[in-house]
Every structure is written in C-alpha cells, then in structure tokens.
C-alpha positions in Angstrom: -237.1 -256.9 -90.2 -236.5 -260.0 -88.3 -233.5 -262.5 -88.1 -234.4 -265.5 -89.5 -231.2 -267.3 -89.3 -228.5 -266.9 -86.0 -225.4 -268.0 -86.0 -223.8 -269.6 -82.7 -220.3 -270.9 -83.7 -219.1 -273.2 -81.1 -215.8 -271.8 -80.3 -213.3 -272.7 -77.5 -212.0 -270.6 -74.9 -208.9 -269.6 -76.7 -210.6 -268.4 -79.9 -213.0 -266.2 -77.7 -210.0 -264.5 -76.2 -208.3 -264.2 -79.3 -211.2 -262.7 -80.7 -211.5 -260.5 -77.4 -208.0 -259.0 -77.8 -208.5 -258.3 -81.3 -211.7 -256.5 -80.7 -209.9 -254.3 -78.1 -207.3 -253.2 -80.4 -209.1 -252.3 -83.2 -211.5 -250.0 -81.2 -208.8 -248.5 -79.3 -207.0 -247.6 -83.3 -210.2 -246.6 -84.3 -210.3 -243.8 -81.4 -207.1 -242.7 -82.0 -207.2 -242.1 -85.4 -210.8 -240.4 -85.0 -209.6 -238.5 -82.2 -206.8 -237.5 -84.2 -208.2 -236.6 -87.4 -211.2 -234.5 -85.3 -208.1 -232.6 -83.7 -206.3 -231.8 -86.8 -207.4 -229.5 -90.1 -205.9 -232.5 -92.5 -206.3 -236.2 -92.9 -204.1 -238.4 -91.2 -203.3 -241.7 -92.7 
C-alpha cells in the first residue's frame, strides 16, 4: 500500500523540541513499565 497523502506540518523550533522531550519520556515510561511487568509474576499498574 502506498501513501498517497504526507503530512509536513510547518512547525517552529520550540514545538519540535517540545515534541522531542515528550517523545523521550514516554519511551523511557514505556520501558520501565515493560521492564517491570516482564520482571514480575503480576501486573503492575
């Protein structure tokens, strides 16, 4: 399937370093709570 349509917001330097940052944290939640929940028997949540 190709991609007919790509979107290329025109965004300043401060929103691509706000979205940056936020990027960055939610990866680095994301491996702690898979690395927790692989290292544990139960959910945590």
């Amino acid at each position: 399937m190709r991609l007919s349509f790509k979107f290329k917001p025109k965004l300043s330097h401060k929103h691509l370093e706000i979205i940056k940052e936020l990027s960055w944290h939610t990866s680095k939640l994301y491996n702690i709570v898979n690395y927790a929940t692989l290292n544990s028997s139960c959910m945590i949540y």
